[in-house]
N, C-alpha and C positions, 0 to 999 in steps of 0.2 A: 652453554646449554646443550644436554644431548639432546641428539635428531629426535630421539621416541618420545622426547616432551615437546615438540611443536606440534602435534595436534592436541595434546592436552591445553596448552598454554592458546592455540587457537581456538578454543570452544570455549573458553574461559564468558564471564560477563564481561560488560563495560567495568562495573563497580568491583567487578575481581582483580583486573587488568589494569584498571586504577591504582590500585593500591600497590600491585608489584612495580610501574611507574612512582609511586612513592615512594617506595624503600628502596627504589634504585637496582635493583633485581633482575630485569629487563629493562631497555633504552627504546624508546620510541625508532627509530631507526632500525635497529632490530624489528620489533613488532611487524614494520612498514616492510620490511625486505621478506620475511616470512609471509605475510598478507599477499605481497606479489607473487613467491613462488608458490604460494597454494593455489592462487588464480591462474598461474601459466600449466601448474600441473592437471588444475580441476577445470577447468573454462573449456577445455577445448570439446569436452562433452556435453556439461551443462547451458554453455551460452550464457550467461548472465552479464556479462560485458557489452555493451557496444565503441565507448571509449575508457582505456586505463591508464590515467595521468600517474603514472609511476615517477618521471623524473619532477614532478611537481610536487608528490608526494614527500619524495626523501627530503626536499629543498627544506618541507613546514613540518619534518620530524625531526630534523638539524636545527632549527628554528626552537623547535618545543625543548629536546633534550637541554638545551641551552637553559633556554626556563628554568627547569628542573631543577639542573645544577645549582644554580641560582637562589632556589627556592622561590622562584617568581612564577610559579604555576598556576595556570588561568582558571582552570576549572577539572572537575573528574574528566571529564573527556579531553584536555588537554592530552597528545600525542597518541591519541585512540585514533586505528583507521578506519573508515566508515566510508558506505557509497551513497551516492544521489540518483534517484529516477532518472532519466535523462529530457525528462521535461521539467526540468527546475535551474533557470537559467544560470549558470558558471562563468564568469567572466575568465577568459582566454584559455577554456574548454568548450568543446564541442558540444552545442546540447540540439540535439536533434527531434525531439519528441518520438523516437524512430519511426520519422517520417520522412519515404525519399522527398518529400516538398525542403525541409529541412536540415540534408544528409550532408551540407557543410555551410551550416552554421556556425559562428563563434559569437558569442552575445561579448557587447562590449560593459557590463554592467552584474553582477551577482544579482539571484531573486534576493531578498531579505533572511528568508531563513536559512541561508549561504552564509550570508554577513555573520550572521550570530553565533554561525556555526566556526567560523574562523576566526573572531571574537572571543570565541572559547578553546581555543584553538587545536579543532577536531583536525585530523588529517583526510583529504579529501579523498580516496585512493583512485574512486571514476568515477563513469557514470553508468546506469546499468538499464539493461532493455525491459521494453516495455510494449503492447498494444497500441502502433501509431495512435496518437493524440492522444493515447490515454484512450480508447475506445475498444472495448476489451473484456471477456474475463481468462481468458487462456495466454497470452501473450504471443499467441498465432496469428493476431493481426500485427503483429510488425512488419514491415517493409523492405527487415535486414535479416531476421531470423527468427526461426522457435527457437525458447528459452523451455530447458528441459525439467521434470520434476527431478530433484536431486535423491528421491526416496526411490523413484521408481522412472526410467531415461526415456520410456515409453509414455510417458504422463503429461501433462501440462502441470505448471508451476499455478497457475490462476493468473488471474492479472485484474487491474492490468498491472499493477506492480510484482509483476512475474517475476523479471530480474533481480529487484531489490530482495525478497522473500528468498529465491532462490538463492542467493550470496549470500546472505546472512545465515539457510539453514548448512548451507554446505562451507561454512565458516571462512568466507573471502572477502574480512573485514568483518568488523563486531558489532555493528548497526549499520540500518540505513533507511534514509528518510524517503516516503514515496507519497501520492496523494490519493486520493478518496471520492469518488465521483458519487460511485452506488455501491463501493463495498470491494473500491481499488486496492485496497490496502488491507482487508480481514479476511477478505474472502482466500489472496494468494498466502496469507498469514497462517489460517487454517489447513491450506495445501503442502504447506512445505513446513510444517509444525515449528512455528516460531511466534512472538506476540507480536501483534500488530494495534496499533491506536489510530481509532479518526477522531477527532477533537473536537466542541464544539462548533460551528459555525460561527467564524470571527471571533474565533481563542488566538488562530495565528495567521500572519499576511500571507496573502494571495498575490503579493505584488513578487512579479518575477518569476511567476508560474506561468506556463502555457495553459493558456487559459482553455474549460473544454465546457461543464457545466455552471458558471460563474454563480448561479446562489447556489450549487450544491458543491461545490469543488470544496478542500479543505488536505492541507498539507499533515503528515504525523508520522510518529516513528516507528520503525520496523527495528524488533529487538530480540533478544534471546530470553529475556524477564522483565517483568511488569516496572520491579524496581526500575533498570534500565531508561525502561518508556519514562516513566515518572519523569525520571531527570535531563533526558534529552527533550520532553516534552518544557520543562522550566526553559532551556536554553533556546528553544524556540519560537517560543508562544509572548502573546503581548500584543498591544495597540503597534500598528504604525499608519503613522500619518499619510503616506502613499499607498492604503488599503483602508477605504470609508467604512469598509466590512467589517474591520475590525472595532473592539469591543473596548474601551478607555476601561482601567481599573479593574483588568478581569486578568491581569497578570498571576499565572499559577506558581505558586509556590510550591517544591517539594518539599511536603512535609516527613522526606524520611520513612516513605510508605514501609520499610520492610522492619524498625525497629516497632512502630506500632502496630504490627502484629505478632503480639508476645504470646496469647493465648486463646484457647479455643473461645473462652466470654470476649474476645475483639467482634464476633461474627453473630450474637447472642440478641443483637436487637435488631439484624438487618434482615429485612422482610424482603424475598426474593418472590419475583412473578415468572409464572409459566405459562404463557401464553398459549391456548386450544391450539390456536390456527398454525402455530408453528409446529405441533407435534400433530402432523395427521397426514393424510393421505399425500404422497410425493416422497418421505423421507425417508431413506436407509435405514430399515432396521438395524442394521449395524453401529450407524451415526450416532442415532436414538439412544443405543444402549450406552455407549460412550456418556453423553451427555450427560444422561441422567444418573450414571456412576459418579460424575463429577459433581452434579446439585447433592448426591445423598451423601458426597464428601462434606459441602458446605454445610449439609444438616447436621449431621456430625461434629460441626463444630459450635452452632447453636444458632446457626441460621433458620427462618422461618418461611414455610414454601407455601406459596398459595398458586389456584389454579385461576388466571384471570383472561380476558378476554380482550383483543385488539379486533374488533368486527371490519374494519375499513382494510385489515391486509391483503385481501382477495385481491386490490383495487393496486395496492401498493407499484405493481410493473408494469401495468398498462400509464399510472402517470408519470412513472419516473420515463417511460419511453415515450412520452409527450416532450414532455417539458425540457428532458435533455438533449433531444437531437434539435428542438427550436433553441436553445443555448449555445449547440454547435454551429449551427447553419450560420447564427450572426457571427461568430466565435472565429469558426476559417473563414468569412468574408474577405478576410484581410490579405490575405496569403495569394497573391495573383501573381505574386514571381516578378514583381517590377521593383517595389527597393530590395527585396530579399528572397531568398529561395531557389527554388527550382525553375528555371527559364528554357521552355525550348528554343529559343532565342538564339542561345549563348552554346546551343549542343553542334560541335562542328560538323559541318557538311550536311546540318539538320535535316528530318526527312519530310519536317513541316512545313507548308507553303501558307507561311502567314504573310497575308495581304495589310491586313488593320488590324489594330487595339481591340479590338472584338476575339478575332483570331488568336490572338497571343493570347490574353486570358483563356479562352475555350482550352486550345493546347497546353498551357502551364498547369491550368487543376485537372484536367482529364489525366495527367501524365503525372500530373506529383501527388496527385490522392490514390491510396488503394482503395478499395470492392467499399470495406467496411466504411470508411470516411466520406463515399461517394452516398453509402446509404444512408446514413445519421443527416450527411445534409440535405438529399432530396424531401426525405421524411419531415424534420425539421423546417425546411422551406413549403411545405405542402400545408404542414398544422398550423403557420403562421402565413399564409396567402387570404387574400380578399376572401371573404366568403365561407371560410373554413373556422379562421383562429376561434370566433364564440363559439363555433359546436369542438373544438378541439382543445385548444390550447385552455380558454378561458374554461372550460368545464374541469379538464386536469387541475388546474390552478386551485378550483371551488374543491377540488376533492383533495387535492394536498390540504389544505385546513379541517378537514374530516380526520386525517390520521393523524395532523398535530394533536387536534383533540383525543384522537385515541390515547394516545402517548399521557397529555394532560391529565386524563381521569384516571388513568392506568395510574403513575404517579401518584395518585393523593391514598391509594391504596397500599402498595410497593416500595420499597426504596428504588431496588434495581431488576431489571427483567433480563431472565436466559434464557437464550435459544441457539440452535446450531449454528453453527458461523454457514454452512451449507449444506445444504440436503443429500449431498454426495458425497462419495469420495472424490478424489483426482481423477479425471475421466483419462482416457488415451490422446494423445495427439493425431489429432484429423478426425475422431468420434465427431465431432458437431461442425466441423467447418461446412457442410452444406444443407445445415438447420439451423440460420441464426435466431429461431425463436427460441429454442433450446440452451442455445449460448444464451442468450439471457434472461431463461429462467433460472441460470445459474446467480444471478443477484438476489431473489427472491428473498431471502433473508435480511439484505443486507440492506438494501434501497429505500427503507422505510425509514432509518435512520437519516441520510443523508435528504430525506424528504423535509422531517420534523427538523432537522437542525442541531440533533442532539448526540453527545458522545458515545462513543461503542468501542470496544476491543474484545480480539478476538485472542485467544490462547489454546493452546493443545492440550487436549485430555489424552491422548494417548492414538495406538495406532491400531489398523483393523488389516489382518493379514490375506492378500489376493491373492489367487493361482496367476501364472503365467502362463502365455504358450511359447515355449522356448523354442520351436520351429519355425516359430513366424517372428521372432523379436529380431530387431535391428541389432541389437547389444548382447549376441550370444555371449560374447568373450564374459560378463560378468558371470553366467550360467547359477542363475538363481531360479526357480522354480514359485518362489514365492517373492512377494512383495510386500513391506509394511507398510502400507499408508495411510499417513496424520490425519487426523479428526480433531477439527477447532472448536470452541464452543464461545460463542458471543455474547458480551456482559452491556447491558443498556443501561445507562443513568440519565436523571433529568439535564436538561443544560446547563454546563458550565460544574456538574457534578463528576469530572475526571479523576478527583483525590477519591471519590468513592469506589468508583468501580476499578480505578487501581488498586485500591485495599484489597476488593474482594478477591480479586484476578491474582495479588500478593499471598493470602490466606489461603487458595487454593494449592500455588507452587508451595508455599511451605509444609503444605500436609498432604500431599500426594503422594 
């Protein structure tokens, strides 16, 4: 294969790259060795990396091609390379949550959607950074590094699945699965224009995650197309018995999203809502226009637009910032640095003079948590302390059932609801590191989902082009003057309705 076709043949889909593995046209091996030199050539800017299991890689593309040969092929994503968030536990990789508490870890144990994933026999290639804990939306709170917008080096990627988005847009591996707290995984999705899926709540195991908001948390795939999602979402979704969360009989089947969308009458009885409160005051006019070019595509094809109302949104960030950081605070309880982790203990010639068991805890979380982790748990231990939780917590709890009902009535009206994946574009790196109210008002969109419980994906409507100032940029050597950065638009379905809004998300790429 000539050199000028490895970026074509690395931009390809799963389901394109698929098929050249079937016809024997390319070797998984190959794929795996091109996957790493585009990450040693592109990473050193981007950051997406924290670990890259490359000789583990090639071992389970030698593995697959075998398959092949064979014609013992596990699945489409057999000899596909793909990366993991690096809070999704790997058995004998590194999974760090990129948190120095965590910064040499080796879990002895796969999470579940690991197992399925190598069940079907994806190639793992690493694991990629993210927002210590998952606590995030720029991937600036990591502990190891900024992960950079690949559209524009000056940007943040989103996060927290910063990393994962970012690899997948800058083609370092052909999917990758990340998780979803308040909009982990749409929000970096929309930033670095690629799809992103968060799935029901108990469509797929939690077991083997680091855990950060446990009823909102929910694992899903980061992909180049909905198809894509579609079917890495089969391969990982489903009951398991060590995750009560999960749902018996809700096993998703793909039904081939891209062959049943043959014609404009696919999209002829789907009744789309537009929600007020997401189109109003906060929004990028620029985002906006994006957006609504994409609903007037859907109209265009015989979708029906209505303008409807979700009145409890206002409410939507002030409860996810309850509820979440009392998720956290029990969530790192664990984490004291005595079976695992970070121990000042163990630092030679330590500078800490621990006297008692009091003391070594005091110095292990002061020393292995950063700003951000030190704040979710104060916060979260303050809403849930003697005297607070009923005016705090319990009031949050009563108004998350106000937005479910939002959702619920919205639904009897709608099929599915669009709104911007975010109200911005890609901010700068270091714009908001010293306004975290700001940082997350950048969920705003997205938290309302992970409130109700219910599916969402985010995809790219296209890009809105920024000035630069090229005398202040860290990256003269590119000397661009302009920047084009992605604008996502986010598709809402009732629960357990993901074949739907991957339709629509499918109907859209095909007539773009």
């Amino acid at each position: 294969m000539k050199k000028t076709n490895y970026n074509l043949l690395l931009s390809r889909s799963i389901m394109e790259t698929s098929e050249l593995l079937d016809k024997k046209e390319v070797s998984s091996v190959e794929l795996t060795g091109l996957v790493l030199e585009q990450i040693k050539e592109k990473d050193k800017d981007i950051k997406a990396f924290i670990t890259v299991s490359g000789k583990e890689a090639l071992e389970q593309a030698k593995e697959s091609d075998k398959r092949i040969s064979n014609g013992k092929r596990l699945s489409k994503i057999d000899g596909v390379p793909i990366s993991l968030k690096d809070n999704i536990l790997t058995k004998n990789i590194k999974t760090t949550a990129g948190s120095k508490m965590l910064e040499d870890f080796v879990p002895a144990f796969d999470a579940t959607i690991v197992e399925r994933l190598k069940s079907a026999g994806a190639i793992i290639i690493g694991k990629t950074n993210l927002d210590a804990w998952a606590h995030g939306a720029s991937t600036e709170n990591s502990d190891f590094f900024t992960t950079h917008n690949p559209y524009d080096l000056e940007r943040v990627p989103g996060g927290s699945s910063g990393g994962s988005c970012a690899a997948v847009a800058s083609n370092m591996g052909f999917a990758s699965v990340g998780t979803d707290t308040g909009g982990s995984i749409r929000q970096p999705a929309g930033f670095c224009s690629v799809v992103g899926l968060k799935p029901t709540y108990g469509r797929c195991s939690r077991y083997g995650l680091v855990a950060m908001g446990s009823s909102l948390d929910q694992p899903g795939p980061i992909t180049k197309t909905a198809e894509d999602a579609a079917m890495l979402l089969e391969i990982v979704c489903g009951d398991d018995p060590r995750d009560s969360t999960t749902v018996p009989g809700k096993k998703f089947q793909n039904p081939n999203i891209k062959c049943q969308i043959k014609s404009k009458t696919q999209m002829s009885n789907v009744k789309i809502g537009l929600p007020k409160e997401y189109f109003s005051k906060g929004l990028d006019p620029k985002v906006e226009e994006k957006v609504r070019n994409a609903v007037k595509i859907l109209e265009g094809q015989g979708a029906k637009i209505k303008q409807i109302s979700l009145p409890h949104t206002d409410y939507a960030v002030a409860v996810y910032y309850i509820i979440m950081p009392a998720e956290v605070s029990s969530n790192l309880a664990r984490y004291d640095g005595i079976r695992f982790g970070f121990s000042a203990e163990k630092i030679q010639n330590s500078k800490f003079k621990i006297q008692n068991l009091l003391d070594l805890y005091n110095y292990n979380r002061a020393e292995g948590f950063g700003n951000e982790a030190k704040r979710r748990i104060m916060l979260g231990t303050y809403v849930l302390s003697a005297g607070y939780a009923e005016e705090y917590y319990k009031k949050a709890m009563q108004v998350r059932t106000l937005v479910c009902r939002d959702f619920e009535k919205a639904f009897k009206e709608v099929d599915v609801i669009i709104t911007p994946t975010s109200p911005t574009l890609p901010f700068k790196i270091g714009e908001r590191e010293s306004d975290p109210l700001s940082m997350y008002l950048a969920d705003v969109y997205t938290v309302s989902a992970n409130i109700a419980g219910i599916p969402a994906i985010s995809i790219p409507v296209g890009f809105v082009e920024e000035t630069r100032k090229l005398e202040t940029s860290q990256f003269k050597k590119h000397k661009k003057n302009t920047s084009s950065l992605p604008v996502g638009m986010q598709i809402l379905g009732p629960q357990w309705s993901e074949e739907l809004i991957l339709k629509v998300a499918n109907s859209y790429e095909q007539m773009k």
